[in-house]
C-alpha positions as MATLAB code, in Angstrom:
seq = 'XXXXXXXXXXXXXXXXXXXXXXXXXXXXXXXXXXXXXXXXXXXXXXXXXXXXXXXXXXXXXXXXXXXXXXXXXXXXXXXXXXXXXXXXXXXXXXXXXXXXXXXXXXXXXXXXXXXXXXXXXXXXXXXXXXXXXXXXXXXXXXXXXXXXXXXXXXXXXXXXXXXXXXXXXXXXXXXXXXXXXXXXXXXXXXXXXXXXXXXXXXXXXXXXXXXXXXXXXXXXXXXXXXXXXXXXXXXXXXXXXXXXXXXXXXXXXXXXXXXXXXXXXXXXXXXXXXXXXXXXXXXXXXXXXXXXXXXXXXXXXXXXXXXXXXXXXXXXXXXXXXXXXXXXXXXXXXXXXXXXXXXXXXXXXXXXXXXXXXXXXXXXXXXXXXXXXXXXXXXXXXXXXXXXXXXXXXXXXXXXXXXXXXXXXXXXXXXXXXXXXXXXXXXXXXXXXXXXXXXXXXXXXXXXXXXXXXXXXXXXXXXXXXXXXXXXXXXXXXXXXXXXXXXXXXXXXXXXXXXXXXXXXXXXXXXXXXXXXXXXXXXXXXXXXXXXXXXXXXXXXXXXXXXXXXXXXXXXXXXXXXXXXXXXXXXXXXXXXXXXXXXXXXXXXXXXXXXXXXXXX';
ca = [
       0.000    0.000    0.000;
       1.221    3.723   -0.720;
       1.538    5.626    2.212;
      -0.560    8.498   -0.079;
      -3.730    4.992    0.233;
      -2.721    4.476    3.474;
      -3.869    8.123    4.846;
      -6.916    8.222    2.617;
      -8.376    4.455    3.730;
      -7.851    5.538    7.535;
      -9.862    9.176    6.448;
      -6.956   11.551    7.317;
      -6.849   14.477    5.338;
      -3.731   15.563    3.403;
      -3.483   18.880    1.532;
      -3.094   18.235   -2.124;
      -0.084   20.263   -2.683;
       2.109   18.410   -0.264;
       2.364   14.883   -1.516;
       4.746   15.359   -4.503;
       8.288   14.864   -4.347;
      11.435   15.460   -6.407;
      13.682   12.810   -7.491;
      16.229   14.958   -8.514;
      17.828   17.971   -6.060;
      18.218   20.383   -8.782;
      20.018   23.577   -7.288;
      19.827   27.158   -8.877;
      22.633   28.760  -11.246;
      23.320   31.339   -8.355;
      25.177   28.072   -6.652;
      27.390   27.946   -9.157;
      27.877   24.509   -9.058;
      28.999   24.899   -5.233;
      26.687   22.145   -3.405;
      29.772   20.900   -1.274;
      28.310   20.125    1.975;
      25.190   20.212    0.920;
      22.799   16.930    1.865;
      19.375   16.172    0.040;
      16.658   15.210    2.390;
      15.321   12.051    1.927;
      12.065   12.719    3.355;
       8.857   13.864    2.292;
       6.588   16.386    3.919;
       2.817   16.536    3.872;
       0.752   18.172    5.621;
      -2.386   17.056    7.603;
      -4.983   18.622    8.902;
      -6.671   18.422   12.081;
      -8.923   15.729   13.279;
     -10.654   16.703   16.473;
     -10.442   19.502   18.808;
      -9.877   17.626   21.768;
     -10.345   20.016   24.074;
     -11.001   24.455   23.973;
     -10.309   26.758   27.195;
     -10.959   30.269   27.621;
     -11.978   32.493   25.053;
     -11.822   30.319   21.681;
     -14.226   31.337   18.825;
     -14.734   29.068   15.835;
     -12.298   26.032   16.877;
     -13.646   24.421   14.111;
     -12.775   26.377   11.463;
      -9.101   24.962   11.895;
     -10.683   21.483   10.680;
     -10.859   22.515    7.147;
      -7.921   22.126    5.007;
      -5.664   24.612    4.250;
      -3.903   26.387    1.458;
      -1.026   27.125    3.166;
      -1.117   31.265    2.615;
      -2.058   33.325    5.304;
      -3.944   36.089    4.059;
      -4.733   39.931    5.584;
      -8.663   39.207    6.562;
      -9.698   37.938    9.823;
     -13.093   36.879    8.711;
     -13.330   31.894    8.695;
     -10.833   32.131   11.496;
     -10.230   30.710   14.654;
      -9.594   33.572   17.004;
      -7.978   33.174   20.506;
      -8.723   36.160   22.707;
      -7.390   36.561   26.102;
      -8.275   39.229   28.133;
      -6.248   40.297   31.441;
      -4.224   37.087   32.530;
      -6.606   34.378   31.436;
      -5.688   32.464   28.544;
      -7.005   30.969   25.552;
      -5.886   27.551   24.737;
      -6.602   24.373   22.536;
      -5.311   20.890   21.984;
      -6.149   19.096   18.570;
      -5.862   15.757   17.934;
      -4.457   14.312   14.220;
      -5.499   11.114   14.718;
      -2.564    9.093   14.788;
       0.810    9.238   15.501;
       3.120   10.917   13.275;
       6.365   12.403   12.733;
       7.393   15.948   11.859;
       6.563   19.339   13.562;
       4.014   22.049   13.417;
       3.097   25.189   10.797;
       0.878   28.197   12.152;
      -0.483   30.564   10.069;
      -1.677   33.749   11.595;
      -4.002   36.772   10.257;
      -4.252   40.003   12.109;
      -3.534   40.193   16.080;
      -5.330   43.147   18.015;
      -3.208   44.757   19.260;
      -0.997   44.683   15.991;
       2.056   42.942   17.805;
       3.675   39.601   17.940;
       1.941   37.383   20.177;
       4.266   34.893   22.408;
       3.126   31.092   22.518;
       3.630   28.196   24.063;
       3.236   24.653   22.099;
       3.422   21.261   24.084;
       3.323   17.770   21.418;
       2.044   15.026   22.739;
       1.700   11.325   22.088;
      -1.209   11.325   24.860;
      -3.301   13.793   25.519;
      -2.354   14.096   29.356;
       1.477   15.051   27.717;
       0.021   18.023   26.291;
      -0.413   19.421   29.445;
       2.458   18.127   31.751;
       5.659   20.182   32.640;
       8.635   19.697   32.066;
      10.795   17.595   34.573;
      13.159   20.155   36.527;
      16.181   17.739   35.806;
      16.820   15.484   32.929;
      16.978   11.670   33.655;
      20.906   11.852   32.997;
      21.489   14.875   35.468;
      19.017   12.306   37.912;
      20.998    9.438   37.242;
      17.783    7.082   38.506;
      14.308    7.128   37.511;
      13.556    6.674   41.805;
      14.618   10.287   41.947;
      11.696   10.865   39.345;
       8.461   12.030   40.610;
       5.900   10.285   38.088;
       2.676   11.566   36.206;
       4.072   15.133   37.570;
       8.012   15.420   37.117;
       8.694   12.847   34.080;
       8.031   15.073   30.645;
      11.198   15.982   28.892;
      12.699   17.388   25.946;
      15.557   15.092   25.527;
      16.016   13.945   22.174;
      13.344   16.445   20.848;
      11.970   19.376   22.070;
       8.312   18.913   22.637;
       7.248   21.974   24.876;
       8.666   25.327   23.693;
       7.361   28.984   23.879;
       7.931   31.188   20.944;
       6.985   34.829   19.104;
       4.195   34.362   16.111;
       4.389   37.021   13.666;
       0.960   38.172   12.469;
      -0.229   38.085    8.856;
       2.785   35.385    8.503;
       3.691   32.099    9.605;
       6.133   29.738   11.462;
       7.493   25.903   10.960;
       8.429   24.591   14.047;
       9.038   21.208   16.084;
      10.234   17.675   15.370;
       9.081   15.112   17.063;
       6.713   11.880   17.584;
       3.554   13.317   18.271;
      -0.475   12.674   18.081;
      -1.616   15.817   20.342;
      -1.061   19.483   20.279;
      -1.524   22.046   22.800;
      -1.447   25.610   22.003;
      -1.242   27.839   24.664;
      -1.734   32.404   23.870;
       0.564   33.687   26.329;
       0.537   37.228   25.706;
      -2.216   38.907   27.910;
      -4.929   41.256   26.637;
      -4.311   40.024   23.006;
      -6.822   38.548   19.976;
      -4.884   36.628   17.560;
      -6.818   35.357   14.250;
      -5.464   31.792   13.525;
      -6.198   30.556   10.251;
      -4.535   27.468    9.678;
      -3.017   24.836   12.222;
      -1.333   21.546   10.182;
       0.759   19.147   11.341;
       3.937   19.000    9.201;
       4.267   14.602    8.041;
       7.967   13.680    7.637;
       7.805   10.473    6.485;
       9.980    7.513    3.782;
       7.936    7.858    0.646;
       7.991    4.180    0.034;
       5.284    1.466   -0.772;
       3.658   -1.034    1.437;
       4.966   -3.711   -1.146;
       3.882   -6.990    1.812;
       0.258   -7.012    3.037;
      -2.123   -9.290    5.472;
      -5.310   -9.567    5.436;
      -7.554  -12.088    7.815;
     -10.904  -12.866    9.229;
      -9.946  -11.198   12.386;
     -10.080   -7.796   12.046;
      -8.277   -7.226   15.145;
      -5.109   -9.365   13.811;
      -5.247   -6.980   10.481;
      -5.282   -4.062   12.817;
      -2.284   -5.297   14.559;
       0.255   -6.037   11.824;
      -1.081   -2.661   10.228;
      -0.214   -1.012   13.198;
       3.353   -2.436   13.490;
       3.941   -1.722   10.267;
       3.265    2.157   10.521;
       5.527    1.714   13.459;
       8.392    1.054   11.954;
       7.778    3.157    9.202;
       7.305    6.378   11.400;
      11.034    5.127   12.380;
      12.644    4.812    9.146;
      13.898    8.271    8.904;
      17.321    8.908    7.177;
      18.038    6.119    9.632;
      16.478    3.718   11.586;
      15.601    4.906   15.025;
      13.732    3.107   18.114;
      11.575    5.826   18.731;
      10.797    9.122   16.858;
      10.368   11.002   20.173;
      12.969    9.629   21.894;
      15.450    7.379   21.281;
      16.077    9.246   17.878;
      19.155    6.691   17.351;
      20.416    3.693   15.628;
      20.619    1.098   18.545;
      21.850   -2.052   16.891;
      20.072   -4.780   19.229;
      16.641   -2.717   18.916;
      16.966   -3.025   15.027;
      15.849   -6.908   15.128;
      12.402   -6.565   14.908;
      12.736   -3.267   12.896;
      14.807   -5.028   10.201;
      12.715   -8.149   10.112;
       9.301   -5.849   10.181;
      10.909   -4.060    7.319;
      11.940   -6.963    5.169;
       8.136   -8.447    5.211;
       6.383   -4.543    4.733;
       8.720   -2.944    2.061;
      12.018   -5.295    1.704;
      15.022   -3.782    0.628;
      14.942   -0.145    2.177;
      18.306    2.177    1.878;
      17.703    3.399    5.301;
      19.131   -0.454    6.227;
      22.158   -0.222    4.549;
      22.595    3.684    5.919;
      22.174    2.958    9.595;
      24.683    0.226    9.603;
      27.606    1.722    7.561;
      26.858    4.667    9.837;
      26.925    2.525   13.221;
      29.430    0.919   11.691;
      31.688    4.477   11.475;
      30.391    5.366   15.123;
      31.982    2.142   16.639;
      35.057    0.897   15.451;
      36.740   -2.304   16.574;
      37.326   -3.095   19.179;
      34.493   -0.697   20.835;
      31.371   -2.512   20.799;
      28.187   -1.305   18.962;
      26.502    1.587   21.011;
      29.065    0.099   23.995;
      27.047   -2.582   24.664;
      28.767   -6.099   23.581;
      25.215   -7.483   23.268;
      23.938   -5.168   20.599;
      27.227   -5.891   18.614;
      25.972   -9.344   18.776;
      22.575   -8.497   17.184;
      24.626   -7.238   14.399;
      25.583  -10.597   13.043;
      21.849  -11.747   13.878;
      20.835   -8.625   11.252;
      23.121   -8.892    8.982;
      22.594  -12.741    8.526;
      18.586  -12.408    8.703;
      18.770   -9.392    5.991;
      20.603  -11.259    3.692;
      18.634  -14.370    3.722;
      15.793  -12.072    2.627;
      17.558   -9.708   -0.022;
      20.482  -11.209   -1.111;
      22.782   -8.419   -0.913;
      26.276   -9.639   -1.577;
      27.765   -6.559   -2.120;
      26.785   -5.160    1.074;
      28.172   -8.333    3.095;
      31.551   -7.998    1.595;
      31.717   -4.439    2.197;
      31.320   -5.303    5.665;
      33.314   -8.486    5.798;
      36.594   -7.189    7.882;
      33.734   -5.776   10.513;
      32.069   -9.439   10.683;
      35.321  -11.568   10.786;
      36.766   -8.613   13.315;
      33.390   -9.491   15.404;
      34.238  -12.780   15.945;
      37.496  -12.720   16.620;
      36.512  -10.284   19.252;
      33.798  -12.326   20.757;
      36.899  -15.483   20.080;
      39.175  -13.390   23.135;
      36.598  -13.032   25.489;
      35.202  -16.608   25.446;
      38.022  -18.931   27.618;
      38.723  -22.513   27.132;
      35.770  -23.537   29.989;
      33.292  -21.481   28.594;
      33.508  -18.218   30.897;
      32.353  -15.613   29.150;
      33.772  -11.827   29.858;
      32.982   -9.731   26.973;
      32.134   -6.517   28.788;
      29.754   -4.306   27.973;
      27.352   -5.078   29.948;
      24.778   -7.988   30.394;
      21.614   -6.634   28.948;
      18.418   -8.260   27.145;
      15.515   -6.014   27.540;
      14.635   -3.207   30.408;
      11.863   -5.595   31.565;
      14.387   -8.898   32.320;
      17.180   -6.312   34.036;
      16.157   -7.587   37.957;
      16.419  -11.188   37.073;
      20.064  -11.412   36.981;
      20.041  -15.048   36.447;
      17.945  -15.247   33.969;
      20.133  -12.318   32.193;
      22.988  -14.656   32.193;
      20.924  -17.522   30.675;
      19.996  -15.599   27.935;
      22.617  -13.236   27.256;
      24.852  -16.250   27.084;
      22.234  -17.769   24.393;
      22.243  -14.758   22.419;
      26.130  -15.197   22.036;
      25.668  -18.870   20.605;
      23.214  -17.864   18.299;
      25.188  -14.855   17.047;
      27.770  -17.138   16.453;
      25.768  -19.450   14.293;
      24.565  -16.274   12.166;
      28.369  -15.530   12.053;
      29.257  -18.797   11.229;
      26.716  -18.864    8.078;
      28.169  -15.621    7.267;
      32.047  -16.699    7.060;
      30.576  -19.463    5.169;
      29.025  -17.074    2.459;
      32.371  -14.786    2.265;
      34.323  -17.834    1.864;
      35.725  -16.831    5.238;
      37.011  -20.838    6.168;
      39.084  -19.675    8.926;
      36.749  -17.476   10.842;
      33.960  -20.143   10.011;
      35.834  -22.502   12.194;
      36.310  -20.169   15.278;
      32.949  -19.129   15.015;
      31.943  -22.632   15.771;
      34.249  -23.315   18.593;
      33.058  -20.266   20.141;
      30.226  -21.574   20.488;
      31.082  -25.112   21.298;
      33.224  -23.620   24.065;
      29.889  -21.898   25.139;
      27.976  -25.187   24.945;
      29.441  -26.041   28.174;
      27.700  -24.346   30.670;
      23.929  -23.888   30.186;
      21.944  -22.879   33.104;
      17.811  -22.956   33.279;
      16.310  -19.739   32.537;
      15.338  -19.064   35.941;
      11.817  -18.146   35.058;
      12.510  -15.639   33.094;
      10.127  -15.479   29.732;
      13.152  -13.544   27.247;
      16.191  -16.413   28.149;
      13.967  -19.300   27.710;
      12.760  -17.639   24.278;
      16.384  -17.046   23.407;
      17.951  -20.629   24.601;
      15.011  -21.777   21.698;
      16.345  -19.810   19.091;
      20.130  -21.043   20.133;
      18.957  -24.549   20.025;
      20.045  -24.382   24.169;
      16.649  -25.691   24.801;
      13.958  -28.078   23.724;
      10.847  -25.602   22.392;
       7.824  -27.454   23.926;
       9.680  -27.615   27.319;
      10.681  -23.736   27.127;
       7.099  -22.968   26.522;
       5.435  -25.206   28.992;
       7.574  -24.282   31.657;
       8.494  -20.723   31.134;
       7.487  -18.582   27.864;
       3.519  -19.641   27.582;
       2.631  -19.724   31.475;
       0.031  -16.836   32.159;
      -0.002  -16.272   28.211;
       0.836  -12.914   27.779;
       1.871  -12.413   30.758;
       5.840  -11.653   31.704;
       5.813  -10.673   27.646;
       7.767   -7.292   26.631;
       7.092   -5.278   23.497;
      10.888   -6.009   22.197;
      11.457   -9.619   23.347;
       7.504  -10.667   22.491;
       9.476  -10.909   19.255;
      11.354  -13.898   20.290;
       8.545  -15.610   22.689;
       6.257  -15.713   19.581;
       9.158  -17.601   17.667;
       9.583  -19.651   20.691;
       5.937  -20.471   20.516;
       5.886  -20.931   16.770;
       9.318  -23.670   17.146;
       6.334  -25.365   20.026;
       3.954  -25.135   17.352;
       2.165  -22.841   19.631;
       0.658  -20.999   16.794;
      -3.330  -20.608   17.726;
      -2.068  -19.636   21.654;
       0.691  -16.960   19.932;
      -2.102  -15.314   17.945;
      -4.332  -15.647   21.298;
      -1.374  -13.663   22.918;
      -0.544  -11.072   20.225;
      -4.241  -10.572   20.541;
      -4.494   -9.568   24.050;
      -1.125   -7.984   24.652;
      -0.494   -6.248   21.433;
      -4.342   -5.525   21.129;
      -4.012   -4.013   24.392;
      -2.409   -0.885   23.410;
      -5.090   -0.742   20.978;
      -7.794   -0.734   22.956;
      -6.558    2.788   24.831;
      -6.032    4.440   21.786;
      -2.558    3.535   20.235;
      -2.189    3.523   16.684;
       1.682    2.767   16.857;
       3.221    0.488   19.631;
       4.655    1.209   22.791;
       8.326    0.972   24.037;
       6.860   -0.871   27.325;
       3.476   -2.342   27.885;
       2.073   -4.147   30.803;
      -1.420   -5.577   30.302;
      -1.656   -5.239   34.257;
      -1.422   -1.105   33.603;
      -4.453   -1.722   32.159;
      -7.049   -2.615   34.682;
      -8.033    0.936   36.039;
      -6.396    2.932   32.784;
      -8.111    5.884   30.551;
      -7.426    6.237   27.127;
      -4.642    8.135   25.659;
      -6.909   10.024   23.396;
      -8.772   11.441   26.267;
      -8.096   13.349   29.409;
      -8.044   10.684   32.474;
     -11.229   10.413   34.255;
     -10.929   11.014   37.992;
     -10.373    7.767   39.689;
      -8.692    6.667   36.538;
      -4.830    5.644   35.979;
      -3.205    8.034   33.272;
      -1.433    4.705   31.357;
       1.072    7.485   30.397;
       1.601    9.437   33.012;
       1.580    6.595   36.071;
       3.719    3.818   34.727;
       6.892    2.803   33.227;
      10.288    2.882   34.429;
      14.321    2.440   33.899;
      15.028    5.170   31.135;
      11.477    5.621   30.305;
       9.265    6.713   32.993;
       5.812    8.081   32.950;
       5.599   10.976   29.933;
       8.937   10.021   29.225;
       7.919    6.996   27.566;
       8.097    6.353   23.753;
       4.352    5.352   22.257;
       6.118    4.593   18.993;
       8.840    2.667   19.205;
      10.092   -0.080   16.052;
      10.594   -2.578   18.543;
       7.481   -3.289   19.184;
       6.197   -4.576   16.025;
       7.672   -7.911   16.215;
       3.627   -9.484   15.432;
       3.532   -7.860   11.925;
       6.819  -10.048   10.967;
       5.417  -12.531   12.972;
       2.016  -12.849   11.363;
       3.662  -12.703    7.904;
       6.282  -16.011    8.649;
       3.963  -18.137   10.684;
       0.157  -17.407    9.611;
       0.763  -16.256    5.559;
       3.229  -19.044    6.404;
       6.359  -17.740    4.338;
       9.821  -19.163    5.266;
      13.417  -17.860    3.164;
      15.119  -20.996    2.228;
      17.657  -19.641    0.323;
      19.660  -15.952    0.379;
      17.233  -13.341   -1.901;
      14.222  -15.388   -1.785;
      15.476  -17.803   -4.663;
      14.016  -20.488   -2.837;
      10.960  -20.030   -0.264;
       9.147  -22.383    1.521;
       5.057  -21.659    2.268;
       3.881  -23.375    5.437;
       0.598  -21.762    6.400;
      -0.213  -21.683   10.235;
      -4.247  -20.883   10.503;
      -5.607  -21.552   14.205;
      -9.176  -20.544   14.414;
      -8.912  -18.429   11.509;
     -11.189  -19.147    8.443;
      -8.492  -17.794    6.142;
      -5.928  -15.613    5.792;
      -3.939  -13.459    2.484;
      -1.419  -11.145    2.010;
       1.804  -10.253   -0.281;
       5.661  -11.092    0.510;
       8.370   -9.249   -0.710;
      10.740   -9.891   -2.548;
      13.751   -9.145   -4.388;
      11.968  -10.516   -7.430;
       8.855   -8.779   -6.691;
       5.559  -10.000   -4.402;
       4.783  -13.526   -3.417;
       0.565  -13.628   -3.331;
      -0.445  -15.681   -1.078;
      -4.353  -16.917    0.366;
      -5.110  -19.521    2.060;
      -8.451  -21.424    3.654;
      -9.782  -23.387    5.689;
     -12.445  -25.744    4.248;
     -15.106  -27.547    6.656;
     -12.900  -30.706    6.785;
      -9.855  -28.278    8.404;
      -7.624  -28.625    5.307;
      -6.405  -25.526    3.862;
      -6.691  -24.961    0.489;
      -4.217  -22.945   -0.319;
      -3.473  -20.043   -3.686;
       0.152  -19.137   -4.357;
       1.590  -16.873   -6.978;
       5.391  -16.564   -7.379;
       7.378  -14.179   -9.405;
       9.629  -15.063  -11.900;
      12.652  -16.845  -10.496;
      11.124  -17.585   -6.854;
      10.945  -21.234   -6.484;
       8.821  -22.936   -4.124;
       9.980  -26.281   -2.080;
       8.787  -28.301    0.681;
];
């Protein structure tokens, strides 16, 4: 799906002028040919109007009016405006509502201000509508060093990363561009006392990958389409001219949080640039022998990318260009990995936020995550003809093989010891990744308990659980996924689209913690979407066999679904698939390949 169908099927309004974009950067003859320096932006802008006025305080005439698209010129005459009138020290104020998440900043256009002056506002982004109205935390979480020391609902707003609550001077009968950030909500506050301001056009300024929605999934559940839909958009808010975790914060390439981007990516839109960008660029950041964002994990997830990409696209190139950083990975990992099995690699053991307090269960599955990185790497040295490294890849991980301990309850090592092979994948499930269903799950390593569950042939309870805990967000109002979610937040919460009843938790404001608590934490975050590449593997049922997609494999997982379609890209072009269930159970099943695909059992 374009992302120009995309905004029209969900009803958003874009203005017409906003959606074209050149494919050249042509620069005047007054350069002279001097462009040194000089970077083309990769994104496109649109801009949206207004969905809802959420909310209207004080003197506000016509809030309306802002609803109606725009043309994007201010003009001299006050008359079809919204006007915002304060008179002594009360003030006029109004939060809209775009109706999803998105990515970008602001543009105001003002008419004529009585008196004729330039009035001074204040503009709070939000991706609730309780942020909209929160101040800012007095201290940053760095200068805090702890999120104890952070008051939540009332002391957790920030502008790290991006600044999302600024005051500024509007000119009248002009205009102003500001903000970037991840946003849904706007609150505009008119500071200046005794002032009427004529405001004629509010739009949210889209920054967004012009790219097509080349895979698709479609089911009898409606709530399943929503999901992968959702997870898709995700991502996509987060493929900027790199691939961030989160567009409000987090607006950086963290290798280990790139899993489930990359894999979302691969079964959405495929090949992407923004891939290849983000790790020649991390790449440059973190030289050998540092490790990738200085965590030795993350530099692990590296060879767990770079393997799962090329499976999918068959990049070559790209693999050789970074062969001396892949072979210089495992002879890193080699040093730090003693004769026993010890481990030491530094850097820090770390899986998810969520699994930090269970220290034993870290080790488990930090430990895992090395053996399986070292199986990617050793498929890797195998593919650059690399027999040498090959080898010590695989006694890396033989050495590792030594000393496996049990999970210790924890739901993200047991998922991980499956995908190492450390651990039998109806056992892991039974005893640790499926008890309480979605309960224990995290919106990164859900990822890797649905694969878990999928190696059990889990597949009916995994789309039980994406259901409920992915769903979950959902049903308060998310239309991208959260950086944290706890289905337990959930029991007394209000929407985010709404201001929190009284005797209501603010699922915002009153939970999270580690580096993200309260306002502080990320509602879109690439992550999360782990279910839309999940959905398209296990339920459309499409497994890589061989590197580009030369050779796939289609082994259609239904559970109480009826049926099920979609598309899967590929480097060939898109794999149609449907499938359904008759009334004896057996799915009949439609498959169109491209030219030079090849199907096998």
């Amino acid at each position: 799906m374009h992302i120009k169908s995309f905004f029209v099927a969900t009803g958003i309004a874009l203005s017409a002028h906003s959606l074209s974009a050149s494919a050249q950067l042509n620069f005047p003859p007054a350069f002279g040919g001097d462009t040194l320096g000089i970077r083309q932006d990769k994104m496109t802008r649109a801009y949206i109007t207004p969905r809802r006025i959420v909310w209207a305080n004080g003197n506000v005439h016509n809030p309306e009016l802002l609803l109606q698209p725009g043309t994007g010129q201010t003009d001299i005459f006050g008359s079809g405006m919204c006007v915002l009138e304060n008179k002594g020290d009360e003030k006029a104020s109004i939060i809209l509502d775009f109706g999803r998440e998105l990515h970008g900043g602001l543009s105001l256009l003002f008419s004529s201000c009585s008196p004729a002056k330039t009035p001074l506002v204040r503009l709070r982004f939000g991706e609730s509508v309780e942020e909209t109205c929160s101040e800012l935390n007095t201290k940053s979480l760095v200068e805090t060093g702890s999120n104890e020391k952070m008051d939540l609902k009332n002391n957790t707003a920030t502008n790290d990363h991006a600044v999302r609550d600024m005051e500024f001077l509007m000119p009248y009968y002009g205009g102003m561009e500001v903000g970037n950030t991840g946003y849904r909500f706007v609150r505009i506050d008119l500071l200046t006392p005794d002032i009427t301001v004529n405001f004629k056009e509010v739009s949210a300024i889209f920054r967004y990958r012009n790219i097509p929605y080349r895979g698709s999934f479609r089911c009898n559940d409606e709530r399943l389409n929503q999901i992968w839909n959702t997870g898709a958009y995700t991502v996509h808010l987060n493929m900027q001219d790199y691939i961030w975790d989160g567009i409000k914060r987090d607006r950086l390439i963290w290798l280990g949080d790139l899993h489930p981007e990359t894999s979302t990516i691969c079964h959405v839109f495929g090949s992407d640039e923004s891939f290849y960008a983000s790790l020649d660029l991390a790449c440059k950041q973190y030289p050998l022998p540092q490790w990738l964002n200085g965590m030795s994990a993350y530099s692990l997830w590296y060879l767990i990318i770079q393997h799962d990409w090329y499976m999918h696209n068959g990049n070559l190139a790209f693999l050789q260009k970074h062969r001396d950083y892949i072979t210089g990975l495992v002879d890193l990992v080699d040093s730090k990995v003693d004769a026993e099995g010890n481990d030491d690699l530094g850097g820090g053991r770390f899986l998810d936020w969520p699994s930090s307090p269970n220290t034993d269960g870290v080790w488990s599955g930090y430990r895992a995550l090395i053996v399986w990185a070292m199986q990617d790497a050793q498929r890797l040295c195998q593919v650059l003809g690399d027999k040498a490294h090959e080898e010590k890849a695989a006694a890396v991980e033989a050495r590792l093989r030594k000393k496996v301990k049990d999970p210790n309850h924890l739901k993200q090592a047991a998922a991980l010891m499956v995908m190492a092979g450390l651990m039998d994948a109806q056992k892991a499930c039974s005893d640790y990744v499926a008890v309480g269903g979605p309960k224990g799950f995290s919106t990164f390593y859900g990822y890797y308990m649905l694969q878990a569950m999928a190696k059990a042939g889990r597949y009916e309870e995994a789309m039980d659980i994406i259901s409920k805990f992915w769903g979950g967000m959902l049903d308060l109002g998310a239309t991208t996924f959260w950086e944290d979610f706890d289905l337990d937040w959930t029991r007394n919460a209000g929407r985010i689209d709404e201001f929190v009843p009284e005797g209501k938790d603010d699922i915002h404001g009153d939970f999270g913690a580690y580096c993200y608590p309260g306002f502080r934490h990320s509602f879109c975050h690439g992550w999360a979407s782990g279910p839309t590449a999940w959905l398209s593997q296990h339920v459309l049922g499409v497994e890589v066999v061989e590197p580009g997609c030369k050779k796939v494999r289609i082994q259609p997982h239904l559970g109480n679904l009826q049926w099920v379609e979609g598309t899967f890209p590929t480097p060939k072009g898109e794999i149609y698939l449907r499938h359904e269930k008759g009334a004896d159970g057996k799915i009949k099943s439609t498959v169109k390949l491209p030219s030079g695909i090849k199907r096998v059992k």
